[in-house]
ROVOBA-125132 format. One record per residue (C-alpha): x, y, z. Coordinates in nm, 3 decimals, padded with zeros to 5 digits. Each point is the difference from the previous one (the first is absolute). Layout:
<recs>
> X,Y,Z
...
</recs>
This chain:
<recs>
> -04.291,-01.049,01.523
> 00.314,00.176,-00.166
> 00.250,00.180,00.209
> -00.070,00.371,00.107
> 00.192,00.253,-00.265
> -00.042,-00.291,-00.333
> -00.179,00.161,-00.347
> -00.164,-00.241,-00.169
> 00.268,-00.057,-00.285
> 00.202,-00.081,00.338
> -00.262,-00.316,00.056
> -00.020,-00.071,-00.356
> 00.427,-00.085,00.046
> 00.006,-00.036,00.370
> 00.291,00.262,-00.011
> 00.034,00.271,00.225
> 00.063,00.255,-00.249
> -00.132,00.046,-00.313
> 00.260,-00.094,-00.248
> -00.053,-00.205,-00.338
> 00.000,-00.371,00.112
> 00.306,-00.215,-00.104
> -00.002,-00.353,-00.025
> 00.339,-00.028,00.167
> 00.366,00.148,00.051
> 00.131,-00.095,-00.330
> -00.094,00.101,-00.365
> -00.112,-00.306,-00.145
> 00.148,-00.170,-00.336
> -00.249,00.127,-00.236
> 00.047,00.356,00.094
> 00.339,00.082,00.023
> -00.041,00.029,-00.419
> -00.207,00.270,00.044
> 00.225,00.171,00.223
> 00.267,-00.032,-00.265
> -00.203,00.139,-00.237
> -00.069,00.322,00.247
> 00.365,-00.004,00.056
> 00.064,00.017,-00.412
> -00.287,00.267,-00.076
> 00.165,00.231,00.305
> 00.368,-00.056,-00.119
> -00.100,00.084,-00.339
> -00.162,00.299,00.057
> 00.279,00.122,00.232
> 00.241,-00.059,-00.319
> -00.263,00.221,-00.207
> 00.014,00.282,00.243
> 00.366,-00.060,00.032
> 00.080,00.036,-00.404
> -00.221,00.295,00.014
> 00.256,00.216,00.144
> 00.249,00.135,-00.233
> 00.297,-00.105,00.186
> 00.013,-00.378,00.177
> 00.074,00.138,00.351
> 00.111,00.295,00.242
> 00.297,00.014,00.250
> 00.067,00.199,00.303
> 00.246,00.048,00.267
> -00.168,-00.278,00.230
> -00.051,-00.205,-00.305
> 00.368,00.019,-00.051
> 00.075,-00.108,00.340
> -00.229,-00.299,-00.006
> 00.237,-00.057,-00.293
> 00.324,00.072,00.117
> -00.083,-00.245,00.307
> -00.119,-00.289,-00.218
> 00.298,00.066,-00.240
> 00.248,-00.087,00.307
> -00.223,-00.295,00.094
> 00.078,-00.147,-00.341
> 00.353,00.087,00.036
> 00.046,-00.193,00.380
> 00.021,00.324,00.170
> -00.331,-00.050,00.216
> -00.297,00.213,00.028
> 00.221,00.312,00.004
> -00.093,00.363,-00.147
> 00.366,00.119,-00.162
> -00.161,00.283,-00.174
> -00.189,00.332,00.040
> -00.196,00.163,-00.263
> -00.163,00.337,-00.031
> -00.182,00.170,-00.304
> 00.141,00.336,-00.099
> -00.204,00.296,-00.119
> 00.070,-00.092,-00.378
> -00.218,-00.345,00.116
> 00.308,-00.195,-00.043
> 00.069,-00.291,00.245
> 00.364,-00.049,00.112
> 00.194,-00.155,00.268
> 00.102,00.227,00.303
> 00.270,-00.030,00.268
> -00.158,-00.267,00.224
> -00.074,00.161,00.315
> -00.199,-00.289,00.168
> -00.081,-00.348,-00.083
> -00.381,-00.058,-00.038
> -00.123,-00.328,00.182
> -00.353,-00.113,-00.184
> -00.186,-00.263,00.009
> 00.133,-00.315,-00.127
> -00.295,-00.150,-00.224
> -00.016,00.253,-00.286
> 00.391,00.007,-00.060
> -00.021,-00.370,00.002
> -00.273,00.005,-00.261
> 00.188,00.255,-00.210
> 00.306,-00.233,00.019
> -00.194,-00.292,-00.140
> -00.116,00.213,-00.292
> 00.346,00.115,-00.038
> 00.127,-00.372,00.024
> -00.188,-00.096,-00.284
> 00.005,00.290,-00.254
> 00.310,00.175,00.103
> 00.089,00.300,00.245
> -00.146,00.287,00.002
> -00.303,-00.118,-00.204
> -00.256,00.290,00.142
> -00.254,-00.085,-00.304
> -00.047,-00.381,00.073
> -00.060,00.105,00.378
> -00.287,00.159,-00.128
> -00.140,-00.235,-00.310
> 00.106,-00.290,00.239
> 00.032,00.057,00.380
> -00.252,00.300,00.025
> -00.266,-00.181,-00.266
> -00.018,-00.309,00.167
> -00.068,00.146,00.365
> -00.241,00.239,-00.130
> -00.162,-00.315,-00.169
> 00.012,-00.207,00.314
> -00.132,00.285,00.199
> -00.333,00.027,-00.235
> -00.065,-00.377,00.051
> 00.050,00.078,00.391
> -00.268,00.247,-00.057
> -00.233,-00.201,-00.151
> 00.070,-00.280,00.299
> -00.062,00.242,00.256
> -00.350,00.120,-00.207
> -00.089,-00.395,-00.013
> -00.008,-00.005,00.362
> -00.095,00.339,00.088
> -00.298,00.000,-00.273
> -00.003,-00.310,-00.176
> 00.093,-00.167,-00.374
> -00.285,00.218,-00.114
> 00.131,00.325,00.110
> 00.388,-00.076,00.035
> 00.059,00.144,-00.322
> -00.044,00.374,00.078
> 00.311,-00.021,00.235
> 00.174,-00.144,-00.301
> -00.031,00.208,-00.202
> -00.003,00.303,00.193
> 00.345,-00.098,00.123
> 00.136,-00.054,-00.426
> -00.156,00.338,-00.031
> 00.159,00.204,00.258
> 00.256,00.235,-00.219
> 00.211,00.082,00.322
> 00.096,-00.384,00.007
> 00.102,-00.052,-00.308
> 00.198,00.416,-00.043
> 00.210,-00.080,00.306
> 00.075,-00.344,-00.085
> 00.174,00.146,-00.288
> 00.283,00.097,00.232
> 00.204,-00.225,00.144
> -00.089,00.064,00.348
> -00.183,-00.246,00.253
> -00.355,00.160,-00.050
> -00.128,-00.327,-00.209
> 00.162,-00.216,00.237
> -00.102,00.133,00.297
> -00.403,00.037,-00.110
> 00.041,-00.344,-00.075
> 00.127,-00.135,00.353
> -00.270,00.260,00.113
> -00.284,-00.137,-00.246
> 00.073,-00.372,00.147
> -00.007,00.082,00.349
> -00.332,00.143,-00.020
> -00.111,-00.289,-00.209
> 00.125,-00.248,00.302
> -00.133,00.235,00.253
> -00.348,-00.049,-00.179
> 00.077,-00.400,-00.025
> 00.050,-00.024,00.436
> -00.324,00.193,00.013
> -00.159,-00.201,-00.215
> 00.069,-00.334,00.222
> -00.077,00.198,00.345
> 00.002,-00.300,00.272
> 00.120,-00.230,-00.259
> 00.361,00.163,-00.036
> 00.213,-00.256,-00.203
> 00.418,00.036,00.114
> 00.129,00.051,-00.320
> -00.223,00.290,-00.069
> 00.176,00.167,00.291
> 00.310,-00.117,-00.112
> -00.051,00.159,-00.372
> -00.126,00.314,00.155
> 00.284,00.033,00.231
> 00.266,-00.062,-00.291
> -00.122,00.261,-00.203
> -00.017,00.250,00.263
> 00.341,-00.085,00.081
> 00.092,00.054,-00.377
> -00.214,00.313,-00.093
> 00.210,00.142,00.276
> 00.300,-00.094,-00.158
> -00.088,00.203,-00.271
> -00.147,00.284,00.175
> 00.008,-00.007,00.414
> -00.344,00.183,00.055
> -00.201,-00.350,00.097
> 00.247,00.037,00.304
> -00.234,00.197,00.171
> -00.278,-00.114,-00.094
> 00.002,-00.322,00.239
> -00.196,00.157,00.256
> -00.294,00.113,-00.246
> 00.009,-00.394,-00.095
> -00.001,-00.136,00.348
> -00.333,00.210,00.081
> -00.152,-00.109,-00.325
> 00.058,-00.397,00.058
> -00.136,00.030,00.324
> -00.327,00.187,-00.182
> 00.003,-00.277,-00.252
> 00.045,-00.268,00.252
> -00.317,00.186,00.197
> 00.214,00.064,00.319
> 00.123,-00.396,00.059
> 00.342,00.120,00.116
> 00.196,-00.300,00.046
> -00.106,-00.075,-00.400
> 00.103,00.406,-00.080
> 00.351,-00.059,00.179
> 00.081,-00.329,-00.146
> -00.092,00.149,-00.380
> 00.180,00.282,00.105
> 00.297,-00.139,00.107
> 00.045,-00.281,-00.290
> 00.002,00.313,-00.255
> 00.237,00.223,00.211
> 00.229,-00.302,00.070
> 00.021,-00.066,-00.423
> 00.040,00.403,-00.075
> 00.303,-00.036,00.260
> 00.132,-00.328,-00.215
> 00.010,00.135,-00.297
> 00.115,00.338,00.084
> 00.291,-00.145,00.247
> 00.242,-00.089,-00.240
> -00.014,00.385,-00.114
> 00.062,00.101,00.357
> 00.287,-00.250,00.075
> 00.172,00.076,-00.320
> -00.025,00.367,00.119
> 00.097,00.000,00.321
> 00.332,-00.168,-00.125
> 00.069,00.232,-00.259
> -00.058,00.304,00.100
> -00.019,-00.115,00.465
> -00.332,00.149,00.039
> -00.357,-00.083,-00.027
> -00.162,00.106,-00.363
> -00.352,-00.135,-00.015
> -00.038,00.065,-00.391
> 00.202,00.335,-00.116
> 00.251,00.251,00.177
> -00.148,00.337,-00.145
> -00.360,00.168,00.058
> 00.058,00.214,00.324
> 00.071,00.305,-00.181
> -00.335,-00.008,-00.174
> -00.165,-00.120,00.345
> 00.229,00.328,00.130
> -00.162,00.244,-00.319
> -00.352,-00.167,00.033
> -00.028,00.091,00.350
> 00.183,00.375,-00.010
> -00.307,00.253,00.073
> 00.173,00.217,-00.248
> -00.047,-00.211,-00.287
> -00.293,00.062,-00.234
> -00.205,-00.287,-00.066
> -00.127,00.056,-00.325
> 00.345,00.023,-00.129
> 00.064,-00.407,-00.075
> 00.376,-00.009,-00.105
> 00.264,-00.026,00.260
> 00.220,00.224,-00.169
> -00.207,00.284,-00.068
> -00.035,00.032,00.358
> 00.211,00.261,00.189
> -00.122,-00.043,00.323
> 00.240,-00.166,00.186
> 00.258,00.141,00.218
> 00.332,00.069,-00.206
> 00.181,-00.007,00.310
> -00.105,-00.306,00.108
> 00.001,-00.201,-00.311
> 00.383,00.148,-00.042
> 00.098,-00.161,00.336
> -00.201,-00.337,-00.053
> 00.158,-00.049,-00.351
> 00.356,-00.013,00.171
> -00.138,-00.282,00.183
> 00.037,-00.383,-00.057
> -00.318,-00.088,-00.235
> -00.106,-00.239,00.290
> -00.014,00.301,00.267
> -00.151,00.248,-00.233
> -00.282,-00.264,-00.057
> 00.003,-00.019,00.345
> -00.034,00.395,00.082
> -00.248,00.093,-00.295
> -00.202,-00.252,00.167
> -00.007,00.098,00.365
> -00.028,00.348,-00.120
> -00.334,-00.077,-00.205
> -00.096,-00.193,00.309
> 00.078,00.300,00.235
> -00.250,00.215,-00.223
> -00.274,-00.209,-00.029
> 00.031,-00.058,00.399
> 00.021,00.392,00.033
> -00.315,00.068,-00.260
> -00.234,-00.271,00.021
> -00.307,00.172,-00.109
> 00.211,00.162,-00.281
> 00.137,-00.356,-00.133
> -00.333,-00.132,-00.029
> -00.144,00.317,-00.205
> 00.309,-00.032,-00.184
> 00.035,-00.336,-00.104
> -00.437,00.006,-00.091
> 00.112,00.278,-00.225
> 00.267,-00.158,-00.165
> -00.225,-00.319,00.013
> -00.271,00.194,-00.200
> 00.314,00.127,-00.213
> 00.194,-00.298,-00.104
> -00.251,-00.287,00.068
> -00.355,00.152,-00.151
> 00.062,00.232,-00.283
> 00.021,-00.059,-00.335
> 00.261,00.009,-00.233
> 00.008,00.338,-00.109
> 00.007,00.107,-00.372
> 00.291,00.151,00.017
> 00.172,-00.261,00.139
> -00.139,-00.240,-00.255
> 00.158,00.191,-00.216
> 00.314,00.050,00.099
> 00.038,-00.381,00.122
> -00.135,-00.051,-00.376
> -00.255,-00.222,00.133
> -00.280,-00.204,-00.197
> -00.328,-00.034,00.129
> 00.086,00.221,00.337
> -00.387,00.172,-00.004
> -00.131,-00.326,00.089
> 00.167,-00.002,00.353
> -00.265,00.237,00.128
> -00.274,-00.246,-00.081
> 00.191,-00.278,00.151
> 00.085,00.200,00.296
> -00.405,00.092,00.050
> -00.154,-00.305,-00.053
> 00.243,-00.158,00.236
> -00.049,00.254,00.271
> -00.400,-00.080,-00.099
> 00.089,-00.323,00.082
> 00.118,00.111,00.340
> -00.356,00.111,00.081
> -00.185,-00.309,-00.137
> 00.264,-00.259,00.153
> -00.158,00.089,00.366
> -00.319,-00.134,-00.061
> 00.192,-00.339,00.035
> 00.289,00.142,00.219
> 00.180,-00.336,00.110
> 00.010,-00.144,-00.347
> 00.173,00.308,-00.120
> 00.177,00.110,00.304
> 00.302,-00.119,-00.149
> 00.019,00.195,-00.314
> -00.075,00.316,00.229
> 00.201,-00.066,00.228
> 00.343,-00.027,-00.191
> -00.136,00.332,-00.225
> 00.004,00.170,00.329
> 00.286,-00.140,00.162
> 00.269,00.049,-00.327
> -00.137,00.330,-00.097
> 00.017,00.112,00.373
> 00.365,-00.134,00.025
> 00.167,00.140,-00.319
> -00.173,00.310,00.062
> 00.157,00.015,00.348
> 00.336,-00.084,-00.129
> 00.081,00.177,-00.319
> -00.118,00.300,-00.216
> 00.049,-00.146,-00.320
> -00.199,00.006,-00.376
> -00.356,-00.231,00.072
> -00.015,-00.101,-00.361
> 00.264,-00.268,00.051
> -00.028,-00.069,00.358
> -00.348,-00.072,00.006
> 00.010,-00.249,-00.219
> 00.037,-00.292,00.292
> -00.335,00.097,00.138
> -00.153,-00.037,-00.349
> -00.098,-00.323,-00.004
> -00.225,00.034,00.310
> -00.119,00.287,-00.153
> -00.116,-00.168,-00.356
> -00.151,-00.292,00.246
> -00.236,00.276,00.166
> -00.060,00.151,-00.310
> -00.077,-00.362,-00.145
> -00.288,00.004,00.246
> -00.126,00.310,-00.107
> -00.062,-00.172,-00.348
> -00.104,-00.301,00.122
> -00.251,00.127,00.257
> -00.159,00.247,-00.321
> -00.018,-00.298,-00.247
> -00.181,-00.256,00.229
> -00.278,00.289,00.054
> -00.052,00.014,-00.355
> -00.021,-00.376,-00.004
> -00.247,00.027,00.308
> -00.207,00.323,-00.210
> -00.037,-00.208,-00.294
> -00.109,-00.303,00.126
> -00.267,00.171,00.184
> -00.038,00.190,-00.353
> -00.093,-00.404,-00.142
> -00.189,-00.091,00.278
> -00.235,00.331,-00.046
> -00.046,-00.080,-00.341
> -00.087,-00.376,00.002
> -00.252,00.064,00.261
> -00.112,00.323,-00.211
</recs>
């Protein structure tokens, strides 16, 4: 008699949920060539798509502090931002008086260092042919992973290729910013969240440990997993069908390796600068203009909005950075307290804004984009996907529920442009949409071999 709530591919494997079986934890021998080879087709085509461009790469202000900070890491001065950069209205970049010193995450200046280390400083073009290439490679071969287990060999293919397709990917990781990067750390933690759902009961240590280390590092990229422990700690004890004492111990054994790897940041913080920075020292003013009912919301760049308060912002700015952070943030706070119904229309608006729009033409255009029309189609067959991905709810549940939680959160935070900071939520996105495709082409697999069987009896 099988237990109450198993399909029957759940007694064919005897697994809880209905992911592609796996013979164990560990690729064996004879296929790690063929994971090569998925890694050599991706990088390639990333180097096509790269070369396509007229120029070799772009730079911007943030790019140029990423820089600046890995450029005094070379030179023994630390992690340190010496530098401030600003683009004028002629497009040139140049260096401005320094009026603050930006605190990012450590892991992408690191990586530009290492670049720089071995082809010289300031080396923005082999940050994209190199650094940028082979992330956006690795990430594809995540992709297909996550479709092996998700769908199967048979079908992991879609997600592939879906992912080397994407034209958003591959135009921002033109720039040196930490978009590639950070879809990476984000395309492994789904495919490791899909891996402990996978084993259910039959939870293995190290796959906590692995998940909990690259939480700990997408966050030292970008800190918006931070929040997101809660959404986790509800969806173990789902997974784990409501066995708390198996939830908490999962639970904890990731939190406890996201705080090892991210203390070292914190320590080497607090001595610097004698206060607590969990990731990066700047973001309140956005979390300040996000949340200001006067701001419009289908306006996405922070400076073409003029709705703060001039005499506010002209008494904050005279402030130590660390207490303006700290009043643009209690200020933000104090209106979302004071309109709660407003902040939740507001940030669904700006959700709908930044998060499920296209790229328009015009911005194409002016971002001199290749391939930008095909976002739309990505964007609705992933939201498809959406739709289709509750018919088996738990086995998806994580792909929805990180859409919904990082879409929700930036939106709450920032007004910014959704082309660039959507990206993150992308490869959730592509895995829905991969069902989409998958679900249409094993119909037409069941339709025509209904189509033989009518015909040989016929």
């Amino acid at each position: 008699m099988p237990r109450k709530g198993w399909t029957s591919l759940d007694k064919q494997y005897k697994r809880p949920l209905q992911f592609a079986p796996r013979t164990s934890n560990f690729e064996p021998r004879s296929g790690l060539w063929f994971t090569g080879l998925l890694f050599f087709i991706a990088f390639c085509i990333e180097l096509l798509y790269i070369k396509s461009y007229n120029i070799s790469y772009f730079i911007s202000p943030d790019g140029l502090n990423y820089s600046n900070i890995a450029e005094n890491f070379l030179h023994g001065q630390g992690l340190v931002n010496t530098a401030n950069f600003a683009q004028g209205d002629d497009g040139i970049l140049r260096a401005v008086a320094q009026t603050r010193e930006y605190v990012v995450g450590p892991v992408y200046p690191l990586l530009l260092a290492l670049v720089y280390g071995m082809f010289g400083l300031k080396s923005y073009g082999m940050v994209v042919l190199v650094l940028h290439a082979v992330l956006g490679a690795a990430s594809a071969v995540l992709a297909y992973k996550t479709g092996e287990l998700l769908f199967g060999k048979r079908y992991a293919w879609i997600p592939y290729g879906l992912t080397l397709g994407y034209p958003l990917f591959a135009f921002w990781g033109m720039y040196v910013l930490t978009e590639t990067t950070y879809v990476f750390t984000i395309t492994l933690f789904l495919y490791l969240t899909a891996f402990y759902a996978q084993e259910g009961n039959r939870t293995k240590i190290k796959t906590l440990v692995f998940l909990g280390v690259a939480i700990g590092i997408s966050n030292l990229v970008r800190p918006l997993l931070l929040l997101y422990f809660p959404v986790l700690g509800f969806w173990i004890l789902w997974i784990q069908r409501w066995r708390l004492k198996t939830a908490l111990r999962d639970f904890a054994i990731i939190v406890m390796m996201t705080v090892v790897v991210m203390s070292p940041w914190w320590i080497r913080n607090g001595i610097k600068y004698h206060q607590f920075i969990a990731v990066s020292n700047y973001g309140s003013y956005e979390f300040y203009l996000g949340n200001n009912p006067l701001t419009v919301t289908d306006q996405y760049f922070v400076f073409s909005q003029p709705s703060y308060n001039p005499e506010v912002k002209a008494r904050l700015e005279k402030l130590p950075i660390a207490e303006q952070e700290k009043e643009y943030k209690q200020l933000a706070v104090a209106y979302i307290l004071r309109h709660p119904v407003q902040f939740l229309q507001r940030t669904f608006a700006k959700e709908k804004n930044l998060f499920w729009q296209p790229v328009l033409p015009l911005d194409g255009q002016a971002y001199k984009m290749q391939g930008d029309s095909l976002d739309k189609w990505y964007l609705r067959l992933g939201l498809l996907g959406v739709f289709l991905s509750l018919i088996h709810l738990k086995k998806y549940s994580f792909l929805l529920l990180f859409a919904g939680y990082y879409s929700f959160v930036v939106s709450m935070i920032t007004v910014v442009s959704g082309a660039r900071y959507r990206l993150p939520v992308m490869p959730a996105m592509i895995l829905l949409g991969s069902l989409v495709l998958v679900m249409a082409l094993k119909g037409i697999e069941r339709l025509t071999r209904i189509n033989q069987q009518t015909g040989r009896r016929v």
